[in-house]
N, C-alpha and C positions, 0 to 999 in steps of 0.2 A: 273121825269127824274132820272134814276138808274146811278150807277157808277159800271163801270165792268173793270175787269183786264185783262191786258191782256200785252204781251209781247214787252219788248221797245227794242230799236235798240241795247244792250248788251246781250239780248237773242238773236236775231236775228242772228246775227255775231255769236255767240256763236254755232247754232244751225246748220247754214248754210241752203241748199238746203234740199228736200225729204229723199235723201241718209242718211244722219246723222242725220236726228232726233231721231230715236230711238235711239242713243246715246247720249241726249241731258241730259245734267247735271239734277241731281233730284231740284238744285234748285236755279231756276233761278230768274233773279231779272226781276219785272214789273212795269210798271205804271199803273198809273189811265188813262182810259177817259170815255166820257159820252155816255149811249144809252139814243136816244132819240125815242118816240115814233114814230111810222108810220100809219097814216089812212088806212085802209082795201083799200081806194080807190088806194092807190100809191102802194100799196106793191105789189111787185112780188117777186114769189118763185121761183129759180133754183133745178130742178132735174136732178142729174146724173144716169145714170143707166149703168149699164156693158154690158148689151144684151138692146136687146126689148122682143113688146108684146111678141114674140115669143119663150121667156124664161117664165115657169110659176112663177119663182125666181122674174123676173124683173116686169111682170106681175103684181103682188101682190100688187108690191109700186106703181106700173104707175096707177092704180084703183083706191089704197087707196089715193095718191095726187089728184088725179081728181075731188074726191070728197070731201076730206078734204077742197079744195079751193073752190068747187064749196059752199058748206055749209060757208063758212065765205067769199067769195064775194071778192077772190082777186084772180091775174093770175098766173100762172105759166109759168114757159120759161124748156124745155124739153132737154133733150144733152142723145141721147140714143146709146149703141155700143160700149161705153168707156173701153178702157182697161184701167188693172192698172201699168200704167205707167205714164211717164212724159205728155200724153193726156189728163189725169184727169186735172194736173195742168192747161194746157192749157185750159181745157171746163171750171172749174171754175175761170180760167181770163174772158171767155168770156162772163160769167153769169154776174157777176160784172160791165163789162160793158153792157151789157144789164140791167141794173138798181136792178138786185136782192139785195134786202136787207137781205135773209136766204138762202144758199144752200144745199142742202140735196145730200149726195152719199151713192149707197144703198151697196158696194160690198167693202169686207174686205182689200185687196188691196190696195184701192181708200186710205187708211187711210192717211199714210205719205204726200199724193198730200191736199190735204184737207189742213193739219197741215199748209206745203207752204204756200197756201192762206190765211188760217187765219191771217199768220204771215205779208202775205204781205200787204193784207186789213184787219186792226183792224178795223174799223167800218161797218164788212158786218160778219154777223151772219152764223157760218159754221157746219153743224150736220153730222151725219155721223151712216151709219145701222152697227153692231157688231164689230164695232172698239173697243180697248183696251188703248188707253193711254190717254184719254183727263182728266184722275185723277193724273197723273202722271208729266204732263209735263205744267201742269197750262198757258193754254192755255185760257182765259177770253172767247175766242168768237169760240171756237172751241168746242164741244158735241157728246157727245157718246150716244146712245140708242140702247137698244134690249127689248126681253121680257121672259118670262120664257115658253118659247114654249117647254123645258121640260113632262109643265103640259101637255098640246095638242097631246104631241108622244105618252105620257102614255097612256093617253087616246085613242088614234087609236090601241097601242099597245092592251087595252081591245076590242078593235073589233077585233084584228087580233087573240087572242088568241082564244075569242069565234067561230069564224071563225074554226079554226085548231080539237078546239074539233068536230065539226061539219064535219070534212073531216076524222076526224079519224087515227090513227097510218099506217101504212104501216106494209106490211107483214113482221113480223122478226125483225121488228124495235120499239125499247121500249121509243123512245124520236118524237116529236115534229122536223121539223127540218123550219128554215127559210133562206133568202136570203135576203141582204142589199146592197144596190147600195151607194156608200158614191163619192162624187166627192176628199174631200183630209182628210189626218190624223190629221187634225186639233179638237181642242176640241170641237167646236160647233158640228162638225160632228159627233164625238166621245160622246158625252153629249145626242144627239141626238137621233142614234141608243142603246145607252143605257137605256135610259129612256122608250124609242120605245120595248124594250127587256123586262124590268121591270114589263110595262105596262102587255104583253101578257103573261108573266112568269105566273102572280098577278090570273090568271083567270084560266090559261089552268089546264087538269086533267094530263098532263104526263109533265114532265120535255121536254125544250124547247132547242136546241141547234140552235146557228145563226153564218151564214158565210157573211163574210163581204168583197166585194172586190171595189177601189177604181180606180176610171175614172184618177185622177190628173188633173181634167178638173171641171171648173161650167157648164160648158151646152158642151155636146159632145150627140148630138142625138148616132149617131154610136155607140163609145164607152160602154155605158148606155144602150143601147140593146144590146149589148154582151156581156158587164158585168150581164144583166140579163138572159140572154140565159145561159152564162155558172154556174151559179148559181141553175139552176133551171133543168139542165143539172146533178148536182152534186146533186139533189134529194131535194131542194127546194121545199116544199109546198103551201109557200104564199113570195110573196116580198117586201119591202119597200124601201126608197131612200131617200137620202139625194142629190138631184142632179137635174136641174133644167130644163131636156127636157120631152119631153114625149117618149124617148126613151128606157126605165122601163116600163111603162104602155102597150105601146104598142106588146111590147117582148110578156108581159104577156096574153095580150086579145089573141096572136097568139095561146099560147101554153094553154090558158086556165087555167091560175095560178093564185089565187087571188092576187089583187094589196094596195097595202096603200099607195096612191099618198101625195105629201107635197106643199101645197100655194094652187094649182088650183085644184078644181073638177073636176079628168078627165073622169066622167060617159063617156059624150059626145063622144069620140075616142076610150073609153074603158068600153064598157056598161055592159059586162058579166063577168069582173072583178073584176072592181073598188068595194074599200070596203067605202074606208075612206080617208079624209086626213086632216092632219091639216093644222095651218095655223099661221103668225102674223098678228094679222090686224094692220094695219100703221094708219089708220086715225084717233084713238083718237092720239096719237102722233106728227101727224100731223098739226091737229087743236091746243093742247098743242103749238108746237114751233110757230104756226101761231099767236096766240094769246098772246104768252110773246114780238114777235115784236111789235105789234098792240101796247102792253100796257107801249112797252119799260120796261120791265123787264126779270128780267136774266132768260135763259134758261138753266133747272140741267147739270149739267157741264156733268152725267152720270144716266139716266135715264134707268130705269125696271118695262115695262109693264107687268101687270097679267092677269089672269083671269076676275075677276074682275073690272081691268079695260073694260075689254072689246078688250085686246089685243091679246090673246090667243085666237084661234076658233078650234074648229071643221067644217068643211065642210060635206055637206046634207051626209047621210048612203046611202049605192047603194045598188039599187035591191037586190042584191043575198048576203046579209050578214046573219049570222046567227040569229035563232031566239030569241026574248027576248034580242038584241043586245040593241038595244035605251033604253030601261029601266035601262039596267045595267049601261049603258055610264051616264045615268042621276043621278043614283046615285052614283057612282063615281066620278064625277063632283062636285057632293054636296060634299063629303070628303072630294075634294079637297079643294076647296072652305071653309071648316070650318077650314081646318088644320089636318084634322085626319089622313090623307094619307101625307108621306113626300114621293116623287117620290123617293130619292136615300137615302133612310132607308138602313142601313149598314146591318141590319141585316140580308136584301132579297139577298144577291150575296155575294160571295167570293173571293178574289184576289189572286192566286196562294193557291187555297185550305183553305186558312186563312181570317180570319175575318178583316175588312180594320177599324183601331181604329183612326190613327192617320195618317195627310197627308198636306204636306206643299205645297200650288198652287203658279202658278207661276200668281198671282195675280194683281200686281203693274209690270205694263210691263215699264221697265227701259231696256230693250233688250238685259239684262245677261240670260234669260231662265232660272231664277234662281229660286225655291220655296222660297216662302217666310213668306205665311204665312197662318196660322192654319185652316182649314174649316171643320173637323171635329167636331161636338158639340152634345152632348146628343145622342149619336150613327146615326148623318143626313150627310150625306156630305152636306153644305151651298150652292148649287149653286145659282149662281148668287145673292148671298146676298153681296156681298164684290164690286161686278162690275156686268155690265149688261151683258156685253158678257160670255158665258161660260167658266170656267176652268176645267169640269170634262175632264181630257185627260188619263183615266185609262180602260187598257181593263181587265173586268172581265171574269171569266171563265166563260165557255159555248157558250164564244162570240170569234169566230176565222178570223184573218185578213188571206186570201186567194189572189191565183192571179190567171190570167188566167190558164186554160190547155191547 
């Protein structure tokens, strides 16, 4: 039987409702009390989801729980369609009373509603996919996780690059050019297409320039197909997304563009495109938070799945990728994998013409939006060394934010 902390009725008051926690003082006072364990037989897991299957975003986690539980032999209770608002709050009251002793919400949003619950039930286990405060605001039963799905863009980025050599320059044009679907300005997005950029830069024979335009939607089929229509319109070669319809993929299958899909393999819908796509996989994760209940021990207040773990994927190569693709993907992998390759090596990209030395993240999200602290080391930006969720939110050259025409 563990002892976890977690917030007493003078943080509570303190903190108030959803609205103000991000303003929640750096430091609050807490108490003690007890986790006690749970047999696999009694436990049920709540998951929230923002969308459904019908999200390849939400998709991801509704698989990866499925089978997370299916392999450790306990149930789950499901709440899918949740926005992020005060609804979250309400699905995770209603998880709790449906007997969940861990609730998992998979969408950035969801964060502050989460924090609510924890605060309301200290003794029910609340985890949470690319949230940013649960180091910050010493929250005992409340948990952050992501993974360095960095590595995985890089990586599709070497398909896409190989790809590009493979299509060749355009007449008159001495660069490479690409298309990026991003749902919002956020760092995950921005950490994303970047590394996604890196990746194909790392391979290709001409200099690569990429336009980047932004749904302010997580799942907008429409939007997402005419963000890649007009992308691809303005002389796009190949596309990728940060955005979670197949409303990208399918733009592309129309106009015959290559694709680099993100969570699901979308051969299936888009078989003469699709290159690649990465992915997180949720169920080591999963089974991790499944199994610190089981055993009644703490679950990391902020947890960063790798490679390695087994959290980071590539998803199967499509038909029509360039040759000698898989090989090169495998040994790049292994770079990774050893350390050789740092995805966001300062030396590969420039920020306003200049070399990026030094750079203060907004890290410890206290919700001043304030940098604070150092992740440049040995010429690497740190991502996700400091927290799970991303902070790269810097646009380097060659990468341009665009809007419709």
């Amino acid at each position: 039987m563990k002892k976890l902390v977690s917030l007493a009725l003078s943080a509570v008051m303190a903190c108030g409702l959803a609205a103000g926690i991000a303003g929640c003082a750096k430091d609050v006072k807490v108490s003690d009390y007890e986790i006690k364990p749970v047999k696999a037989s009694d436990l049920k897991v709540g998951l929230i989801c923002l969308h459904d299957e019908t999200s390849t975003y939400d998709k991801n986690f509704i698989d990866a729980m499925d089978k997370a539980c299916t392999a450790k032999g306990v149930s789950v209770v499901k709440k899918l369609g949740i926005p992020e608002d005060n609804k979250c709050f309400e699905a995770a009251e209603e998880l709790v009373g449906a007997g969940c002793n861990v609730i998992f919400a998979d969408s950035f949003g969801h964060e502050d509603f989460m924090m609510q619950a924890a605060i309301k039930y200290p003794n029910v286990q609340f985890c949470h996919a690319t949230g940013t405060k649960s180091k910050t605001h010493n929250l005992g039963n409340y948990h952050n996780a992501f993974a360095s799905i960095y590595e995985g863009r890089y990586l599709a980025g070497v398909v896409a690059g190989l790809k590009l050599n493979e299509i060749g320059l355009k007449e008159g044009q001495d660069y490479y050019q690409m298309g990026y679907v991003g749902a919002f300005p956020y760092a995950e997005v921005i950490s994303g297409f970047t590394s996604f950029y890196l990746g194909a830069q790392s391979v290709a024979n001409a200099t690569i320039k990429m336009e980047v335009q932004y749904t302010s939607s997580w799942y907008d089929v429409e939007g997402e197909q005419k963000a890649a229509d007009n992308l691809i319109t303005r002389g796009a070669q190949l596309i990728s997304q940060h955005a979670d319809s197949m409303g990208a993929p399918n733009a592309c299958e129309t106009k015959k563009v290559p694709n680099v899909s993100y969570n699901v393999n979308t051969s299936n819908g888009a078989p003469e495109t699709y290159l690649v796509a990465s992915r997180i996989n949720w169920q080591p994760y999963f089974e991790y938070m499944i199994d610190c209940v089981i055993a009644g021990d703490q679950i990391a207040t902020d947890w960063t799945g790798t490679i390695a773990t087994g959290s980071v994927e590539l998803l199967g190569l499509g038909k029509n990728v360039a040759a000698g693709t898989a090989e090169k993907v495998a040994e790049v992998k292994a770079q990774l994998e050893a350390g050789e390759i740092n995805v966001f090596d300062t030396a590969k990209f420039t920020v306003n013409g200049a070399a990026l030395t030094t750079y203060l993240a907004d890290v410890k999200d206290y919700g001043d939006f304030q940098g604070e602290t150092e992740v440049i080391k040995d010429g690497v930006f740190q991502e996700s060394k400091f927290r799970s969720a991303p902070y790269f939110d810097i646009l380097i050259d060659n990468i341009t934010k665009i809007t419709q025409d």
